[in-house]
DOKEKE-160819 format. One record per residue (C-alpha): residue number from 1; residue in three letters; x, y, z. Coordinates in Angstrom, 2 decimals. Layout:
N
VEXLUM NUM ALA X Y Z;
...
***
This chain:
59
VEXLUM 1 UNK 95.19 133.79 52.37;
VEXLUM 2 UNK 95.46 137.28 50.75;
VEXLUM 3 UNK 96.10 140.14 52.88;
VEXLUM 4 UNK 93.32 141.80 53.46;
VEXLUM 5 UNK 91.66 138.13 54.77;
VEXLUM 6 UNK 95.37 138.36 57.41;
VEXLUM 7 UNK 94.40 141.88 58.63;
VEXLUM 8 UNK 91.00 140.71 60.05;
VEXLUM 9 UNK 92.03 137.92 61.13;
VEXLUM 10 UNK 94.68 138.88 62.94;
VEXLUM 11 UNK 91.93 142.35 64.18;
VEXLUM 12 UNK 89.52 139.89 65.51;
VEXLUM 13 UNK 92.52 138.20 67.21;
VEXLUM 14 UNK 93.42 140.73 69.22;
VEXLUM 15 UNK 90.07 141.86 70.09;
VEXLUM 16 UNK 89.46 138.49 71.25;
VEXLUM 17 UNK 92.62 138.51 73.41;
VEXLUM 18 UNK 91.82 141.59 74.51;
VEXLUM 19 UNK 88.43 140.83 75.64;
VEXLUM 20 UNK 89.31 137.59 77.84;
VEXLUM 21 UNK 92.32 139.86 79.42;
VEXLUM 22 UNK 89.46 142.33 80.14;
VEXLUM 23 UNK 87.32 139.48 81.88;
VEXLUM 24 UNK 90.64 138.33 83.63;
VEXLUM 25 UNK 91.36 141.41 85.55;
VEXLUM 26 UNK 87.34 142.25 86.28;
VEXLUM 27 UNK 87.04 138.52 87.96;
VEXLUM 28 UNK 90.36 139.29 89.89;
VEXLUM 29 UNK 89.24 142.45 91.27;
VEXLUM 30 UNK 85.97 141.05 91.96;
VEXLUM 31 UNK 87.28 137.83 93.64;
VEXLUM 32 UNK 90.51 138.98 95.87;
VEXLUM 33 UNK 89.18 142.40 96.19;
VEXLUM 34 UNK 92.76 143.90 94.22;
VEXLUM 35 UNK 92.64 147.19 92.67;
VEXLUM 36 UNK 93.00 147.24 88.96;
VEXLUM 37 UNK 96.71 147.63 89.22;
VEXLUM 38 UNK 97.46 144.90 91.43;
VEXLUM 39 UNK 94.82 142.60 89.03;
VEXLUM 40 UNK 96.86 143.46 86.35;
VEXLUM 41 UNK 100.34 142.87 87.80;
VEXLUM 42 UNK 99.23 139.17 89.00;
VEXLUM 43 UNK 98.43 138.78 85.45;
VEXLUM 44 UNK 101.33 139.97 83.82;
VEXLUM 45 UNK 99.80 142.23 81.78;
VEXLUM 46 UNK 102.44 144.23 79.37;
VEXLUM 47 UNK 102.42 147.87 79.86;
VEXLUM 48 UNK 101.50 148.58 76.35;
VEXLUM 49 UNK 97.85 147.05 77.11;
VEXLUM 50 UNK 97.11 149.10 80.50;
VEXLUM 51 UNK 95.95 152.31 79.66;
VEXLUM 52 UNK 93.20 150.50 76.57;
VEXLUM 53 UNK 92.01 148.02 79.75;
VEXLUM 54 UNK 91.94 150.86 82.19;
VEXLUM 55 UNK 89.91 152.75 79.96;
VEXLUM 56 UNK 87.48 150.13 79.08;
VEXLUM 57 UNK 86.92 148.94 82.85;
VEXLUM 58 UNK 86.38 152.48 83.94;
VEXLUM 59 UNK 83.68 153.43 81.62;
***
């Protein structure tokens, strides 16, 4: 696979990944009543990722 074929796969990778963490931490918070902190701890989610799933759950 050349390169450029790589880069979108590996884009639509992590918007796929990104999307299902997304779902994750909405069904959480809908299910146990947890803020989106705590929904986010029980899931492990890395630090790096918080601020791009805060932003998309907020708007």
């Amino acid at each position: 696979m050349c390169n450029l074929s790589q880069i979108h796969v590996d884009a639509g990778r992590r918007e796929g990944l990104a999307e299902g963490m997304i779902k994750n931490v909405m069904t959480i918070m809908k299910k146990t009543n947890q803020t989106l902190n705590q929904a986010m701890d029980l899931l492990d989610i890395d630090e790096s990722l918080r601020p791009e799933i805060s932003e998309f759950i907020k708007t």
